[in-house]
C-alpha positions in Angstrom: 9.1 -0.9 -23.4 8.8 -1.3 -27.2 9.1 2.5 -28.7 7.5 1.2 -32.1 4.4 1.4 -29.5 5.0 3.9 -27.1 4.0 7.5 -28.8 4.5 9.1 -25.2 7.9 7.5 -25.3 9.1 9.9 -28.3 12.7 11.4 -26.9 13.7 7.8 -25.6 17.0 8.0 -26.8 17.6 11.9 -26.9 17.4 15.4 -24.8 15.5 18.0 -25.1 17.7 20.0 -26.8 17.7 17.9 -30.4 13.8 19.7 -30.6 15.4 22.9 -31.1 16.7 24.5 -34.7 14.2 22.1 -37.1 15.5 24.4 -40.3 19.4 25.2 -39.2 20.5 26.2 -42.9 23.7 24.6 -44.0 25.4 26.6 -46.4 21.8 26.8 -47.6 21.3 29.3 -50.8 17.6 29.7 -51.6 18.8 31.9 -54.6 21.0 28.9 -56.2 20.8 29.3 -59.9 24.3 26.3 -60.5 21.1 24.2 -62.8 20.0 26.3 -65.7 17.5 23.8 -66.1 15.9 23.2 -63.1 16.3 27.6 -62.8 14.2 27.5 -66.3 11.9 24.9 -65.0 11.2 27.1 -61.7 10.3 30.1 -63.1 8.3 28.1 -65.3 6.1 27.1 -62.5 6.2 30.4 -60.4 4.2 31.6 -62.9 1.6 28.7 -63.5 1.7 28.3 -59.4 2.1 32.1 -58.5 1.8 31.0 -54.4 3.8 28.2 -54.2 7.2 28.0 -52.3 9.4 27.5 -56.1 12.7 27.4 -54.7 15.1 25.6 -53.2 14.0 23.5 -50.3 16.0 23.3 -47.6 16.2 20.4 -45.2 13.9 19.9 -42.3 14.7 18.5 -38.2 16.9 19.2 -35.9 20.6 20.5 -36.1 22.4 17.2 -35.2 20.3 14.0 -35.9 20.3 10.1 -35.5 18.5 9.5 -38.3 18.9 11.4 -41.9 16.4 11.1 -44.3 17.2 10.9 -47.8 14.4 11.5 -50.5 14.9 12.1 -54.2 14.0 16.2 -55.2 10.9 18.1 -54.3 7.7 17.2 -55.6 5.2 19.8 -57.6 2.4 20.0 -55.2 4.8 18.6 -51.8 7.5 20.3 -51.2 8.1 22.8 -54.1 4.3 24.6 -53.1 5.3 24.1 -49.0 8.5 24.7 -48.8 9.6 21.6 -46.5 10.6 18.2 -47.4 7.6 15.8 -47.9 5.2 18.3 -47.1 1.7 18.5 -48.4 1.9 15.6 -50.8 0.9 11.6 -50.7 4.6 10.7 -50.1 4.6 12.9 -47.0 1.5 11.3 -45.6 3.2 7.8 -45.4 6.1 9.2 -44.2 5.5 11.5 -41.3 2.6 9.1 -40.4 5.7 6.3 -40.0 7.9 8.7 -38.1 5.0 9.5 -35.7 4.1 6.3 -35.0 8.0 5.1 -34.5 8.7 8.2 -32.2 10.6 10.8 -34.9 7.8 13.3 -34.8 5.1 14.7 -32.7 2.5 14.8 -35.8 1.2 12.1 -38.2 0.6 14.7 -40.6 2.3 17.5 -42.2 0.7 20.0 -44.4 2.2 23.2 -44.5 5.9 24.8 -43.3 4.0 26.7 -40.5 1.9 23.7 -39.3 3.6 23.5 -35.7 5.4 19.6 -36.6 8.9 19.1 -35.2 11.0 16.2 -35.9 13.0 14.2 -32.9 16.2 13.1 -33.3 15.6 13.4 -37.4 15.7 14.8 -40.4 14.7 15.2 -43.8 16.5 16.6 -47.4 16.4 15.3 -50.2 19.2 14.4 -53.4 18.0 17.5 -55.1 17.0 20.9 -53.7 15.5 21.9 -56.9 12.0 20.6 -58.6 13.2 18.8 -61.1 11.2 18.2 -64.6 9.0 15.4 -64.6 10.9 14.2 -61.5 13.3 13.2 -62.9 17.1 15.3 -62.4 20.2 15.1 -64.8 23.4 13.4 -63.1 25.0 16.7 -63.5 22.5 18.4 -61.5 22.5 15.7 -59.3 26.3 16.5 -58.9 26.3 20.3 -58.7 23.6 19.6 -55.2 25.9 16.8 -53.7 28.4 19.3 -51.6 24.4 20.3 -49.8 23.6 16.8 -48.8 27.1 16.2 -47.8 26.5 18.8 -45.6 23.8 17.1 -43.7 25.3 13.4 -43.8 28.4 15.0 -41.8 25.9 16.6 -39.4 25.9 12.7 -38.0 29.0 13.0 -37.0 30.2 10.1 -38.3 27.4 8.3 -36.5 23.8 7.7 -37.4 21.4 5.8 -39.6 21.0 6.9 -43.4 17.5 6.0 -44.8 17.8 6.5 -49.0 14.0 6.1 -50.6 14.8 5.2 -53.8 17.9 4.3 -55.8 18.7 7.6 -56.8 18.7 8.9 -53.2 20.8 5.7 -52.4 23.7 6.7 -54.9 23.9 10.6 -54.0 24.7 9.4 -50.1 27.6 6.8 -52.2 28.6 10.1 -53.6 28.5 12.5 -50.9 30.4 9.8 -49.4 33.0 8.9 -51.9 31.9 5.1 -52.0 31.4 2.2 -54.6 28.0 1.5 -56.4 29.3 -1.8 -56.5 30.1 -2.4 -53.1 26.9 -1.1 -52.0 23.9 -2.0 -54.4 20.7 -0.8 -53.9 17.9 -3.6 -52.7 15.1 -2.5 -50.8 15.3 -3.0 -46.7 19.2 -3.9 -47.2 21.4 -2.4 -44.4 24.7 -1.6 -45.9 28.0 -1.1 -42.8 28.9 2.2 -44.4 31.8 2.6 -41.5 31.7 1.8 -38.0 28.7 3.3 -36.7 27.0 4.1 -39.5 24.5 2.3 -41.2 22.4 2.8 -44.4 18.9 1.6 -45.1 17.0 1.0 -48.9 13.8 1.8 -49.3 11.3 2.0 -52.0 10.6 5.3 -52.0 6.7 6.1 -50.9 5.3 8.3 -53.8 2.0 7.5 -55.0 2.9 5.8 -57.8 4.4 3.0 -55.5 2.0 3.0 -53.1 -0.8 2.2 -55.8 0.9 -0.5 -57.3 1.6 -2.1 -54.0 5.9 -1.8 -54.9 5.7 -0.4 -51.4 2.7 -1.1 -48.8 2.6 0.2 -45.2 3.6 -3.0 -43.9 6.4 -3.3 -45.8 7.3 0.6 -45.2 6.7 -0.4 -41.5 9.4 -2.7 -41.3 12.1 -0.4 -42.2 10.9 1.8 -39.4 11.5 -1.2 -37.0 14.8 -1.7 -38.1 15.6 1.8 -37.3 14.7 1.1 -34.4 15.9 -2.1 -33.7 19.3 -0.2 -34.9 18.9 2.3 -32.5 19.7 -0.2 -29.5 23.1 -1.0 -30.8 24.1 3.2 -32.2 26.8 4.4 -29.8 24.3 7.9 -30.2 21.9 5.4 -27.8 
């Protein structure tokens, strides 16, 4: 059975149990205020965007995954008006569409927090909690959110698969991690040996912007997805 194929197959590697807890909180603190900036910037937008979410977004799947998902911060109209990582925005579309179709969720869309979509055997976060201006976050307050997303790379026990969309995602996990930029630079579809049993994966990350210019087509986002999977036959979690 190929599961790149097999929707029905979806749990083929996992129990029941890993659909439970899709938002178990971390050390989570929706009311963080370490990034002046990004605290400026947010109240900033409450006001212009008076419904949207405007806080820290916290990560999405369940409690003890195979695969993390890495992203870079929350975008505008995504995940800073929804509340959930890559939720509601053109990056999401590619992305949950990809995790549907390779068995990590049991939607191919996502567009809203209450929409009924639960991830299997994955999750989602992101470098930064906080919209950052322009998209673009300072190294400092890349630092101050690190400790969070260490938090959900040692929710893999030391075992698992790391996909990083986009170079900035790439060197938070080095740094949550303690490891070298130069011993592992960032190329897109590259699997880096982090330690024994986990792996990380490069990606161009799938905003808009690359999707238009072609950086990144589906095909070529497709292919990571195999990998995963391909992966998954050799992961001691199998």
């Amino acid at each position: 059975m190929n599961p790149c194929n097999e929707r029905a197959s979806r749990p083929f590697f996992i129990s029941l149990e890993a659909l439970t807890d899709q938002e178990t909180a971390r050390d989570f603190d929706r009311n963080c205020r370490q990034c002046p900036r990004l605290v400026e910037h947010g109240a900033t937008i409450r006001l212009r965007y008076p419904e949207y979410y405007s806080a820290p977004v916290p990560a999405f799947g369940v409690a003890r995954p195979h695969v993390l998902v890495v992203g870079l911060a929350p975008g505008l109209h995504g995940a800073n008006a929804s509340g959930r990582p890559f939720t509601g925005d053109a990056a999401g579309k590619i992305l949950y569409r990809m995790l549907h179709e390779f068995g990590f969720s049991s939607r191919p869309d996502s567009f809203a927090r209450d929409d009924g979509l639960e991830l299997i055997a994955c999750r989602i976060t992101n470098a930064v909690q906080c919209l950052p201006p322009q998209n673009k976050p300072l190294a400092s307050e890349i630092s101050r959110c690190n400790p969070f997303l260490k938090k959900e790379i040692d929710a893999l026990e030391g075992r698992g698969i790391i996909l990083a969309l986009g170079h900035l995602a790439h060197n938070a996990v080095l740094q949550a991690l303690r490891l070298s930029r130069k011993d592992f630079e960032f190329a897109h579809h590259r699997v880096h040996d982090l330690k024994p049993g986990m792996k990380l994966i490069d990606s161009y990350h799938c905003s808009r912007y690359n999707i238009q210019t072609k950086r990144l087509t589906s095909e070529m986002f497709r292919e990571i997805f195999r990998t995963i999977v391909r992966l998954f036959g050799d992961s001691p979690h199998h």
